[in-house]
C-alpha positions as CSV (number, residue, x, y, z in Angstrom):
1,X,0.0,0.0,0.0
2,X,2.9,2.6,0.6
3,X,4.4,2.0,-2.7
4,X,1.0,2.5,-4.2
5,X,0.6,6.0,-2.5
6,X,4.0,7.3,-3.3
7,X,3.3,6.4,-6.8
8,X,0.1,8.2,-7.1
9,X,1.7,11.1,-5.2
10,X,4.4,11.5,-7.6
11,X,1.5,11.5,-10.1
12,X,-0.1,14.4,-8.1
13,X,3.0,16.6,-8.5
14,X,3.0,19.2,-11.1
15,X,4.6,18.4,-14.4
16,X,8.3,20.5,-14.3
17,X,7.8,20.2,-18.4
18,X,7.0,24.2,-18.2
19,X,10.9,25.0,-19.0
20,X,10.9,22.8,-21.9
21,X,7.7,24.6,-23.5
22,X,8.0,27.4,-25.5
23,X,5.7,29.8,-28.0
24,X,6.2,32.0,-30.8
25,X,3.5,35.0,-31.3
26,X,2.9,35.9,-34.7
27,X,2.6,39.5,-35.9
28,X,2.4,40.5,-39.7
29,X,4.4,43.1,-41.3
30,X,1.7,45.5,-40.2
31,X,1.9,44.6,-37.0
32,X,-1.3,42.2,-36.7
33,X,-1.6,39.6,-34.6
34,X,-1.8,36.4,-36.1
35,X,-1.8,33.3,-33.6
36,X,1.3,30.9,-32.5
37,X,3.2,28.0,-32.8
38,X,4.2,25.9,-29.5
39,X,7.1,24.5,-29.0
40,X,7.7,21.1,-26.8
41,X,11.0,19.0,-26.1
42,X,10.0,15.5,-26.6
43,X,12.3,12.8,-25.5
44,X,12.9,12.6,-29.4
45,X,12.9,15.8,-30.6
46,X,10.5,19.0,-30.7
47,X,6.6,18.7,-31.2
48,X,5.7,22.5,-33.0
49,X,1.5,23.4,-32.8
50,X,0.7,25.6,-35.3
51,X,-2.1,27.8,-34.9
52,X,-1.9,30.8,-37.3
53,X,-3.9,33.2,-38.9
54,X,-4.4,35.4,-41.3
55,X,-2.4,34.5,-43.9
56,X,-3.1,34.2,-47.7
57,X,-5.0,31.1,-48.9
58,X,-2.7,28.3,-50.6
59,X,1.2,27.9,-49.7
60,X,3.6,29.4,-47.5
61,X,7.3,28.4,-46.5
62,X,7.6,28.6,-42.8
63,X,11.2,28.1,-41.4
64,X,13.1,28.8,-38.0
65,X,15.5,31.5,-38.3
66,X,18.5,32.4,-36.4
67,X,18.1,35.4,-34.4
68,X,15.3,35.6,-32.1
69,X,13.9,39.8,-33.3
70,X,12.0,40.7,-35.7
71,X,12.5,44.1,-35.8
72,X,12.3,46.1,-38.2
73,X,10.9,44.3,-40.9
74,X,11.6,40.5,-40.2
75,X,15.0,40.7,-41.9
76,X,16.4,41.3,-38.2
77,X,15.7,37.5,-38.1
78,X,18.9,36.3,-39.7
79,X,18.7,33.5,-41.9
80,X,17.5,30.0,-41.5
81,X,18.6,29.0,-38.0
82,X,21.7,26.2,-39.1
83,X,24.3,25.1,-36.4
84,X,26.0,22.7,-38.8
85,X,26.8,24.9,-41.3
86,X,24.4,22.6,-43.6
87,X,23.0,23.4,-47.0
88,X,19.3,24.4,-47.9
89,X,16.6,22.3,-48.3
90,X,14.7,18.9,-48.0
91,X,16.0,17.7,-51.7
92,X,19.6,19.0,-51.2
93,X,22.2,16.1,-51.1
94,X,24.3,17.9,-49.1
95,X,21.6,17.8,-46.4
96,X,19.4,20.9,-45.4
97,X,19.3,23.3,-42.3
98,X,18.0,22.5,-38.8
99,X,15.6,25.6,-39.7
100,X,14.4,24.1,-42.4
101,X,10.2,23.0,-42.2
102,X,7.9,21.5,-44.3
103,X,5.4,24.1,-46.3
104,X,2.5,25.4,-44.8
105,X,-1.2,25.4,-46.0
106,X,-3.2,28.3,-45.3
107,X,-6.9,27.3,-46.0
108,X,-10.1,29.6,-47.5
109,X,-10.2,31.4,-43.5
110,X,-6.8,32.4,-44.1
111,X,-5.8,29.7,-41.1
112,X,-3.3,27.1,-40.8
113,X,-3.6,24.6,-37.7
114,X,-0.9,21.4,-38.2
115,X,1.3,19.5,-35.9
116,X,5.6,19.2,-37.4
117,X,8.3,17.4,-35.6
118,X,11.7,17.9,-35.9
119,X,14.3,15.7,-34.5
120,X,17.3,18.4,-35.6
121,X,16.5,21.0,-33.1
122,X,16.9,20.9,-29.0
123,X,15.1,23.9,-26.5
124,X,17.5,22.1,-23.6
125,X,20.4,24.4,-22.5
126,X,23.5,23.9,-23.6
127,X,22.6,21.2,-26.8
128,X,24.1,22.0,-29.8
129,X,20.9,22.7,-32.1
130,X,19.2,24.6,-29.4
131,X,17.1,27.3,-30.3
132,X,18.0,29.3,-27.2
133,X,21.5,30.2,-27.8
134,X,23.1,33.5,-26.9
135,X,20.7,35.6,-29.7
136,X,17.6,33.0,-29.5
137,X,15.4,31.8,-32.7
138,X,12.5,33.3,-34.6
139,X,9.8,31.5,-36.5
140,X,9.0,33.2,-40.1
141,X,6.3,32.8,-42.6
142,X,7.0,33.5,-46.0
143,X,4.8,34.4,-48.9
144,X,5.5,31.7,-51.7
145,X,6.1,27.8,-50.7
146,X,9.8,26.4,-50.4
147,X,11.1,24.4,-53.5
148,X,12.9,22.1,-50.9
149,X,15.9,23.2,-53.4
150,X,19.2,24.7,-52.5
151,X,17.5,28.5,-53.3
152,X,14.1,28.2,-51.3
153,X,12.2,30.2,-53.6
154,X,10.4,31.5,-50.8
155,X,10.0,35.2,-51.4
156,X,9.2,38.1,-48.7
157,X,8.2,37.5,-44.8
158,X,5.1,38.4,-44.2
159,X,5.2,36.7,-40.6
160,X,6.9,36.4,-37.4
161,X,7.6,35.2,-34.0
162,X,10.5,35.6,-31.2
163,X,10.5,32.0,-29.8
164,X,10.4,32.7,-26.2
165,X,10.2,29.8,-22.8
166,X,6.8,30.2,-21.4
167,X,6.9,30.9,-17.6
């Protein structure tokens, strides 16, 4: 019976997964809101929530970048966040950058809600790939979809986020 107690009380305790969660807000160019992406270390990788709005209908490359502003006008954020000094892109033989996401889908009410997984990128301190190094990450949302080739293709950001640890 003791053993079955302490179990349920370690059950009871609250989870001390808050350090490893993390959000991006979204803001457009003009400053709108325009929803999130979570972040959660997974024994395996991170698990990214996407719930963003307001974006044109159809296709939109959506990377994490390597400096954690977007001020003035997104191009504050660097470019795609790459610890390994890889190459760009999902079809590149040379391998592709730890930044590097699938495409997004914005539907007819200008929404996008999807579930990624990357296993290249860490929000624990001190791992190589994390995205909380000395400047941070930022997510960005750009206007055309990724080719998945060495030049993305990808066109102007029209979206942000400062990835930041939720308290």
């Amino acid at each position: 019976m003791k053993k079955l107690i302490t179990c349920a009380a370690l059950l009871a305790l609250p989870a001390a997964a808050s350090a490893q969660d993390a959000v991006a807000d979204m803001v457009g160019a003009d400053g709108m809101e325009m929803g999130t992406v979570a972040f959660t270390q997974t024994p395996n990788g991170v698990l990214l929530t996407l719930g963003i709005t307001n974006l044109p209908e159809g296709g939109h490359s959506f990377h994490i970048h390597e400096t954690g502003t977007c001020d003035p006008d997104f191009e504050a954020a660097g470019d795609h966040y790459n610890p390994d000094g890889a190459e760009h892109g999902f079809m590149n033989e040379a391998g592709m950058h730890a930044g590097d996401m699938p495409n997004i889908y914005a539907d007819a009410e200008m929404e996008v809600n999807a579930d990624m997984f990357t296993d290249r990128l860490s929000m624990e301190e001190g791992a190589e790939s994390t995205l909380f190094d000395e400047d941070g990450s930022a997510v960005i949302v750009h206007v055309n979809p990724d080719t998945y080739q060495a030049e993305a293709g990808a066109g102007d950001r029209i979206a942000c986020g400062v990835i930041t640890l939720r308290q």
